[in-house]
C-alpha positions, -999 to 999 in steps of 0.1 A, spaced: -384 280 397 -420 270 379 -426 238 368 -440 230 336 -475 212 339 -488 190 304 -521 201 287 -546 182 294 -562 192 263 -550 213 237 -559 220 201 -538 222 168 -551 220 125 -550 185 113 -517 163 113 -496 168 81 -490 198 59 -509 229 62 -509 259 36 -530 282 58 -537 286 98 -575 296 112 -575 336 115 -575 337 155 -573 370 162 -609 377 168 -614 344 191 -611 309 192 -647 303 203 -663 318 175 -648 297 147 -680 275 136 -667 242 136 -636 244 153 -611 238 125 -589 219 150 -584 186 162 -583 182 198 -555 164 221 -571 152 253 -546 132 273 -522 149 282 -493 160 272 -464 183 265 -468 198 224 -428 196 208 -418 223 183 -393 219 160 -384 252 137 -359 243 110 -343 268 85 -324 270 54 -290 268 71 -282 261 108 -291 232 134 -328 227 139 -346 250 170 -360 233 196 -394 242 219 -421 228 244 -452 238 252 -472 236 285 -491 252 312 -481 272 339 -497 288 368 -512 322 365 -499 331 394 -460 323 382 -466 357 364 -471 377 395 -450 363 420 -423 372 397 -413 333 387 -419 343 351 -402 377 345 -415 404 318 -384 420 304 -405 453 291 -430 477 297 -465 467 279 -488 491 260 -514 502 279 -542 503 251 -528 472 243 -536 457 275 -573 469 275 -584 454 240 -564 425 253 -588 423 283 -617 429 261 -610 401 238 -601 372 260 -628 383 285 -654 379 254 -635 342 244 -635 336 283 -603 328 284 -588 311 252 -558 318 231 -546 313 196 -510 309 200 -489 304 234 -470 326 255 -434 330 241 -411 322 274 -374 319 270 -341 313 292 -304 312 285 -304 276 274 -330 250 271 -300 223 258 -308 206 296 -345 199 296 -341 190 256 -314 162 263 -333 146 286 -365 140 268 -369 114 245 -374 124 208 -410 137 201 -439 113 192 -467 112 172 -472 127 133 -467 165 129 -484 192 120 -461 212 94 -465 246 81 -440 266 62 -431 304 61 -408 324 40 -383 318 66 -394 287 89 -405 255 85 -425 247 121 -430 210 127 -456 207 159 -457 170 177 -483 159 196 -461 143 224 -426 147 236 -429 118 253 -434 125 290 -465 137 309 -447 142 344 -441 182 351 -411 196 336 -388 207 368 -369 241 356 -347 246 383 -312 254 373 -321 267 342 -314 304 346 -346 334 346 -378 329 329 -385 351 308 -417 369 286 -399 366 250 -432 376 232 -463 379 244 -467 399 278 -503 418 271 -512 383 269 -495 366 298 -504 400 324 -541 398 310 -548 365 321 -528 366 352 -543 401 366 -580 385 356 -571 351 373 -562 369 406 -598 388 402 -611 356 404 -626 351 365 -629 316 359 -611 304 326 -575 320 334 -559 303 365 -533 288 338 -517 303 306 -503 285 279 -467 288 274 -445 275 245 -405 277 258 -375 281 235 -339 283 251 -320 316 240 -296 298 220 -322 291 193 -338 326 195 -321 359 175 -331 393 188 -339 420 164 -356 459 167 -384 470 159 -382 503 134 -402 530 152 -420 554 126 -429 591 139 -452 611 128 -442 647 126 -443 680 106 -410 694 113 -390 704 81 -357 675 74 -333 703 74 -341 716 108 -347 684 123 -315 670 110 -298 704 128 -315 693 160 -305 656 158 -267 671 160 -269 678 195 -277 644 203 -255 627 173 -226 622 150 -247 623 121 -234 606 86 -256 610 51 -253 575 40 -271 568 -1 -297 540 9 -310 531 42 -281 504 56 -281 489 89 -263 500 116 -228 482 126 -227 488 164 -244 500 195 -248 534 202 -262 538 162 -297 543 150 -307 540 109 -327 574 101 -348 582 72 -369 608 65 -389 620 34 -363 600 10 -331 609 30 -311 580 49 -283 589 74 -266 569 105 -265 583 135 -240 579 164 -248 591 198 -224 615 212 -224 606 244 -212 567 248 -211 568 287 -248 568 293 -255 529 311 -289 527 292 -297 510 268 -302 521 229 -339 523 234 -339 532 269 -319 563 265 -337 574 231 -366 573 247 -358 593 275 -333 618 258 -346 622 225 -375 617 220 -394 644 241 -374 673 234 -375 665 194 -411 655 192 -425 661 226 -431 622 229 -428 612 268 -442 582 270 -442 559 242 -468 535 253 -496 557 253 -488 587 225 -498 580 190 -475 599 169 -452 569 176 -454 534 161 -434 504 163 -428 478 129 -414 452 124 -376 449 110 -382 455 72 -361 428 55 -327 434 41 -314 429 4 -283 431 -3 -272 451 24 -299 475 22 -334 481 43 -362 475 21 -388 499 37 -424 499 35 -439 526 11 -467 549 26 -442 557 54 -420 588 33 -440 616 54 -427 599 87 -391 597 107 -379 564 111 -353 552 133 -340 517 136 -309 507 158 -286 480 168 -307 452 189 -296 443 221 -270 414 225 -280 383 245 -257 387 274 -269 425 281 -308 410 273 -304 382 304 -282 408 322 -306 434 327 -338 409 330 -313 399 362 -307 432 375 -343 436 377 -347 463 351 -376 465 324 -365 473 291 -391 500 269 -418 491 255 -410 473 217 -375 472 229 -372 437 212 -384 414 184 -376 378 189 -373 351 162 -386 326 154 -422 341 170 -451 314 174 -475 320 142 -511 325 155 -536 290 150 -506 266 156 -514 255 189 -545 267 208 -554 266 243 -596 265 251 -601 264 286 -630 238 298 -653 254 323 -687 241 336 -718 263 339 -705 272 373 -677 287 362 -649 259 377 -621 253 354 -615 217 348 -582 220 330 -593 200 305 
């Protein structure tokens, strides 16, 4: 199992409330001054995510290896998007190696590690969404590496064109990448939603619909409500909303897995979703009173949204070994971008000094 390693140095906006992050999708290096301050002992970054009702969530952030990504330590629990993975190269190569936001890992529970750490030092930096309220510390008081033995698979929650970008460049050798920064979060203070994939297609409702049958139980439904169980996907389609039930309930796959493989290519002659783009993926529209509130601009396209996968079957198949489809999941809370940043220090020759 990895261990944890402290920053030595790592990067976050100013102590105290912030309205707005730095825009860090284009590169840390670029921004002229660096609008962060800079932590140089080091150090293990706490994250506490607190919402309207519940018990606060609970994260740390640290280094690990590159190579803990391809020795299969840390486990990706999806395919990636090739294209994805390109512009990802393209981009980090061109920053030489530094990243906006960490790697998202997660395991079944995190409650060990937390309990044994004191409570987090130093003044926060606080920033406030519509549905989070993310209070970053400095310190969690330690700076010895975090053993994780006994702690269950670790896992990619979000993040994997970014974690198999750096690891595939540090085994080529390119300084700046031998370690990616990782910010962990036990399961039980993540929720896993869907994404809603939106297809582009010309095919008239009424036949499509008549094609759907032979896959689905299909019900007309008058506004586009989620779906109550597994095996069901939401579809709408120029103004129309129904739920569909898949007729055959003894197929081991998952959801995504077997619409992908079943559906998909004989409806809209879609075989791999990671390359073809007449398929997209979004995220989860929010819900009002019981009711998907779906982008506009999207009436001319399919969209399907289904049940997300439950925890157990999530950890399940990580431990089987299998890789889930590409945009299978959507965790929450995600990491917002310009939070905490990671610059690698290299000297002219290229050797990364960790700091």
């Amino acid at each position: 199992m990895p261990s944890l390693l402290p920053f030595p140095r790592s990067y976050q906006p100013a102590a105290g409330p912030v309205a707005t992050l730095p825009v860090t999708r284009y590169g840390i290096r670029s921004l002229t001054p660096l609008p962060f301050v800079a932590h140089k002992e080091p150090h293990f970054p706490a994250l506490r995510i607190d919402t309207d009702s519940g018990l606060p969530r609970w994260g740390i952030g640290g280094l690990l290896p590159a190579s803990d990504f391809t020795d299969g330590l840390v486990r990706p629990h999806e395919a990636t998007l090739l294209p994805r993975l390109q512009r990802q190269r393209e981009l980090v190569l061109a920053d030489r190696g530094a990243l906006g936001k960490p790697v998202l890992l997660t395991l079944p529970s995190l409650a060990p590690l937390r309990d044994s750490l004191p409570p987090p030092a130093g003044a926060p930096v606080v920033y406030n969404t519509p549905d989070f309220r993310y209070r970053l510390y400095p310190d969690s008081g330690t700076t010895s590496p975090l053993y994780l033995d006994g702690l269950g698979p670790l896992v990619i929650a979000d993040g994997h064109h970014r974690a198999y970008t750096h690891a595939a460049l540090a085994a080529e050798g390119v300084p700046g990448f031998d370690y990616i920064p990782v910010m962990l979060i036990g399961g039980e203070d993540l929720s896993i939603n869907a994404f809603m994939r939106s297809i582009r297609t010309t095919q008239q409702p009424a036949s499509l619909l008549t094609r759907l049958r032979d896959f689905f139980h299909v019900q007309a439904i008058p506004a586009p409500r989620p779906v109550t169980q597994a095996g069901m996907w939401l579809y709408s389609y120029r103004g129309r909303h129904y739920h569909l039930t898949r007729r055959d309930l003894t197929v081991s796959d998952t959801d995504a897995a077997w619409l992908n493989d079943t559906v998909l290519p004989p409806l809209f002659d879609i075989t791999d979703v990671r390359t073809d783009a007449h398929i997209n993926f979004l995220i989860p529209p929010p819900v009002v009173e019981g009711v998907y509130q779906l982008p506009e601009g999207l009436y001319e396209q399919v969209l399907l949204l289904g049940r997300p996968i439950t925890k157990q079957r999530f950890f399940a198949e990580v431990e089987a070994g299998r890789l889930l489809p590409p945009k299978s999941t959507y965790f929450r809370p995600r990491l917002p971008s310009g939070l905490l940043v990671w610059v690698p220090q290299t000297d002219p020759e290229g050797v990364d000094r960790r700091g």
